[in-house]
C-alpha atoms as a printed R data frame, in Angstrom:
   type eleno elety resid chain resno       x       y       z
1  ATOM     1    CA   UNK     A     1 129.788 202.218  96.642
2  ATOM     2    CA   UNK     A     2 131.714 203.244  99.873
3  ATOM     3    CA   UNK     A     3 128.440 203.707 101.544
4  ATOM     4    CA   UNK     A     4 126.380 200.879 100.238
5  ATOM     5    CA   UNK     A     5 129.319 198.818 101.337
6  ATOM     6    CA   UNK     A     6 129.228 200.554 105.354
7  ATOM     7    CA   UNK     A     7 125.124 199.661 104.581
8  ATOM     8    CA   UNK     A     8 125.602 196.137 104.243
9  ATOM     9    CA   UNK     A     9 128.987 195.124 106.015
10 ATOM    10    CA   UNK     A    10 127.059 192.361 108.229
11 ATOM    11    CA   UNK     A    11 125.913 190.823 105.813
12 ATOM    12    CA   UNK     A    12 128.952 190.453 103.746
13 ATOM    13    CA   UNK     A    13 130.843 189.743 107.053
14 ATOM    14    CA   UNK     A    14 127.811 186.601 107.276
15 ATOM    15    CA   UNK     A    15 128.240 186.016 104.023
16 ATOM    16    CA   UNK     A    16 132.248 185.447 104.593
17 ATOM    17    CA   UNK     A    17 131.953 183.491 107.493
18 ATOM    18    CA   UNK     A    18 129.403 181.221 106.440
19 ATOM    19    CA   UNK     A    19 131.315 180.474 103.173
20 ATOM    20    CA   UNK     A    20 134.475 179.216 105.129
21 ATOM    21    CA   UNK     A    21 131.885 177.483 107.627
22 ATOM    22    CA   UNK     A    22 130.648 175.725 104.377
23 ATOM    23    CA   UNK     A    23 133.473 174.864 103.031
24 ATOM    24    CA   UNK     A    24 135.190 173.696 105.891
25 ATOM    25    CA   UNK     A    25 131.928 171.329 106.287
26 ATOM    26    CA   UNK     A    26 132.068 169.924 102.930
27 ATOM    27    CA   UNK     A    27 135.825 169.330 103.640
28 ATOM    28    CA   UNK     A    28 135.009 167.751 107.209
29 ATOM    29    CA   UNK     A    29 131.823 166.228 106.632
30 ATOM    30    CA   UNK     A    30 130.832 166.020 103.172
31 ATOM    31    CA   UNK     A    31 128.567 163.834 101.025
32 ATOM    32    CA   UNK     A    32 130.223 160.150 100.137
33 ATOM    33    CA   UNK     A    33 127.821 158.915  97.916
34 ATOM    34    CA   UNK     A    34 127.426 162.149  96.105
35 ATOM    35    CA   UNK     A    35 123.122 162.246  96.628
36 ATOM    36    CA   UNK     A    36 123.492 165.193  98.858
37 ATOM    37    CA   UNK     A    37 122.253 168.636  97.253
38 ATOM    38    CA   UNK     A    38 124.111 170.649  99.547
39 ATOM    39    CA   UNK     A    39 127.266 168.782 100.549
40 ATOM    40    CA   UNK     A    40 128.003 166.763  97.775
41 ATOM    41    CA   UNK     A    41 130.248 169.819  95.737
42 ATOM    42    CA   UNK     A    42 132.310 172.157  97.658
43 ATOM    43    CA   UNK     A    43 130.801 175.089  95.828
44 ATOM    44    CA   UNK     A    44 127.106 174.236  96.701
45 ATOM    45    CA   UNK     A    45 128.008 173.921 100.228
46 ATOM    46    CA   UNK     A    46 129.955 176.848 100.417
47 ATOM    47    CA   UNK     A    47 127.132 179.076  98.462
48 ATOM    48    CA   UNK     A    48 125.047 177.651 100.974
49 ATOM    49    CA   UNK     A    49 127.225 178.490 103.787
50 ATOM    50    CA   UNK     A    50 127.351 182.267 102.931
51 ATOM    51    CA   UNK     A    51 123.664 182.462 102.180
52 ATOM    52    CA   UNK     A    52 123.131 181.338 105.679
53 ATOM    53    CA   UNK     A    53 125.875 182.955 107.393
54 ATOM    54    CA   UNK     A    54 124.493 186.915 105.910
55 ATOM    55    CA   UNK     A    55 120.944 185.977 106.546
56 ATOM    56    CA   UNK     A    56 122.206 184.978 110.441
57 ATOM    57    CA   UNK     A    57 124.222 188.116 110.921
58 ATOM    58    CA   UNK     A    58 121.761 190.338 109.217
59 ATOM    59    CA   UNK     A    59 119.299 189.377 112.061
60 ATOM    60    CA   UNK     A    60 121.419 192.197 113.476
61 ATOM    61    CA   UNK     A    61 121.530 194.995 111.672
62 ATOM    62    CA   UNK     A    62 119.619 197.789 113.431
63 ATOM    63    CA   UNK     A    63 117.274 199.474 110.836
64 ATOM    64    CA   UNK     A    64 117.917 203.294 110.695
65 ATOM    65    CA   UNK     A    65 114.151 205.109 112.316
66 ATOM    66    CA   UNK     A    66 112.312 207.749 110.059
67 ATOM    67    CA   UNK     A    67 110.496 210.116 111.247
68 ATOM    68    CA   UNK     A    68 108.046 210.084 108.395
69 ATOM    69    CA   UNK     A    69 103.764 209.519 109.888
70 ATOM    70    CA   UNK     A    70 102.169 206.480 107.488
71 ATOM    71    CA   UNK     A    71  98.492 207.016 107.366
């Protein structure tokens, strides 16, 4: 688990982010009418958020080489 978790620590670090990002914009922002998909519930937006946010910050991670020759 430790090292799965040392694997993958951008993207839950994205994933974090982005969740407070989306809820802070659903807070901020939001949907009035309530027609929005995204920002018209706090949890879609913030589901959203961290989706986004790991996906951005996993642009990032630096893939480990191999030395292996594909044929």
């Amino acid at each position: 688990m430790k090292k799965w978790l040392n694997n993958n620590k951008l993207y839950l670090f994205g994933a974090v982010l982005g969740a407070i990002g989306g809820y802070i914009y659903w807070q901020q922002v939001g949907c009035i009418s309530g027609t929005c998909a995204i920002t018209s519930k706090p949890l879609n937006s913030t589901l959203y958020g961290a989706l986004m946010g790991s996906l951005l910050l996993g642009l990032f991670k630096k893939e480990e080489k191999s030395n292996s020759v594909h044929s």
